[in-house]
N, C-alpha and C positions, 0 to 999 in steps of 0.2 A: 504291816509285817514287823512292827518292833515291839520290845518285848521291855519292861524294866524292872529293876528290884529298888525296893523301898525299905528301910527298917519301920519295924510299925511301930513306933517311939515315933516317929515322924508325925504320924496321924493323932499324938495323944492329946492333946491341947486344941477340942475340936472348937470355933467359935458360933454362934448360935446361928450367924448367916454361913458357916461351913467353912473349910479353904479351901484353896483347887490343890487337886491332888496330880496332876499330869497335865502337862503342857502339848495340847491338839493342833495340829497344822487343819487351816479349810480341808473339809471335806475325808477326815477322819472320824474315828468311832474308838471305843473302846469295844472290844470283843466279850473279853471276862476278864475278871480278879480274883487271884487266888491268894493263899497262904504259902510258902516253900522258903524250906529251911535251903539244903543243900539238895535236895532233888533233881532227879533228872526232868526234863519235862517234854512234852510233845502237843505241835501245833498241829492245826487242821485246817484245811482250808475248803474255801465252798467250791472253788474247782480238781479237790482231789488231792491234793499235795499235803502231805505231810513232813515233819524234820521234827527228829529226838536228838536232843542237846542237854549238854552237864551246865548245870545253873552254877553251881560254884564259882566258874568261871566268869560270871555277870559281876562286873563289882560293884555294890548299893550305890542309889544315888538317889539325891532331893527330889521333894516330893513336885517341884515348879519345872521336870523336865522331860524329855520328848523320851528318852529311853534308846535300845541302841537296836541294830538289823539282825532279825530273830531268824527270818525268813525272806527272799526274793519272790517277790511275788510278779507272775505273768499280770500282765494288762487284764482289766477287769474282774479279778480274783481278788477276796479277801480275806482273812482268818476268820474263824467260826470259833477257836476257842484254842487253849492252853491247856494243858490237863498232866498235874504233876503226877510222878509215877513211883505210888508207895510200894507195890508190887511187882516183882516182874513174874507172876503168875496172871495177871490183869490183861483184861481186851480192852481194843479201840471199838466202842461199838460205832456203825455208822450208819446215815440214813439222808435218802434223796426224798426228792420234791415229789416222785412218782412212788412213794413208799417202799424202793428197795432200803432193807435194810441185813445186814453182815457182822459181824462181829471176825477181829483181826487179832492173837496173839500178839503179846508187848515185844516178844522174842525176834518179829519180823521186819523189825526196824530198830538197824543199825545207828549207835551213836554216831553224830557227824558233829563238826562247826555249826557253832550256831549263822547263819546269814547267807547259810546258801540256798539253792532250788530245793531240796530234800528229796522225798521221792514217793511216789506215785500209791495211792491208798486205795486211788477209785476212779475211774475214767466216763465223766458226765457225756453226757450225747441228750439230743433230743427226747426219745423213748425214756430215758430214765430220769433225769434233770438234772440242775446241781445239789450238792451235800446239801441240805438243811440243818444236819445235825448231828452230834458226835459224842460221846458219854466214853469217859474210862470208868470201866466197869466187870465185876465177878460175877461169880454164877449167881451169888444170893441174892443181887439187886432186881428190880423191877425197873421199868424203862414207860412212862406214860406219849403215846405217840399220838400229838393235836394234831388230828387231819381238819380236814374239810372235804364233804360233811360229817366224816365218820373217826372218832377217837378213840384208842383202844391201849390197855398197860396192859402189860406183857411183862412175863420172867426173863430178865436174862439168859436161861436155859433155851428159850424158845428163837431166840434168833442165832440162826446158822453161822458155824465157826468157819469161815473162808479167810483164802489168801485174799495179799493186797489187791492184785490183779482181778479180781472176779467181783462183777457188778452185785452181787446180792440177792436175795429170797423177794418176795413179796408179801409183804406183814400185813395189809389192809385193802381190801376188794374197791373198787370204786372211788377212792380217794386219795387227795394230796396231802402230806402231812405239812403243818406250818410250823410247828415246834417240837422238842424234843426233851423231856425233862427224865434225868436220872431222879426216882425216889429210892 
């Protein structure tokens, strides 16, 4: 659940064996990396929870360090991904293990501090699973959905505009999806 800004001056002097870019505690991950100037941005997490927070307020720091609390995260939940938010015309699109998948106006989530619980996108249960994946995304994008056995890209247009509360459509007959990639 932590979150950090870096100037990319930091990364320009790369050495041919690399440098470490972020300082990992046992049993951490990196989620995603993005680019964000002053951007707002919004996490997701694979139990549901989301939290939109002013980056501004991050103040830069070296590339050798752990970063600061983005998000609280419940016991066995982790972040799925960071997703700056150049629009606020832009959806959260979202997508479980049982191929429900929804798409959420930017509009439906309020700015908060960043390091708190945040609030509620998608309520996992057995029948549907948890999030596997998450895309901020417009109408014009395409959305490639890796099931197993079955994969299938889709318009943006094609997955249904719901609130945060409501589990989602069913995009894919007989399959799990394992990934989620915005093209």
């Amino acid at each position: 659940g932590l979150v950090k800004k870096t100037p990319i001056t930091d990364y320009a002097n790369i050495r041919k064996t690399g440098i470490q870019a972020i300082k990992l505690k046992e049993g951490d991950s990196i989620a995603n990396v993005t680019f964000v100037k002053d951007e707002d941005v919004i996490l997701i997490t694979k139990k549901g929870m989301s939290i939109h927070f002013i980056t501004k307020d991050i103040t830069p720091i070296g590339r050798v360090t752990a970063g600061v609390k983005a998000i609280k995260l419940n016991e066995g939940d982790e972040v799925l991904g960071g997703f700056p938010i150049h629009k606020k015309t832009d959806y959260i699109a979202t997508f479980s293990e049982k191929v429900l998948g929804k798409k959420t106006p930017i509009t439906d989530f309020t700015v908060q501090g960043r390091g708190g619980k945040g609030v509620m996108i998608y309520k996992p249960s057995v029948a549907t699973g948890d999030l596997i994946g998450a895309a901020l995304i417009d109408d014009q994008d395409s959305i490639l959905l890796i099931g197993k056995p079955n994969s299938i890209c889709i318009s943006a247009t094609d997955v249904p505009n719901l609130g945060r509360t409501s589990m989602g459509n069913l995009m894919i007959k007989n399959s799990d999806v394992i990934s989620v990639i915005k093209l």
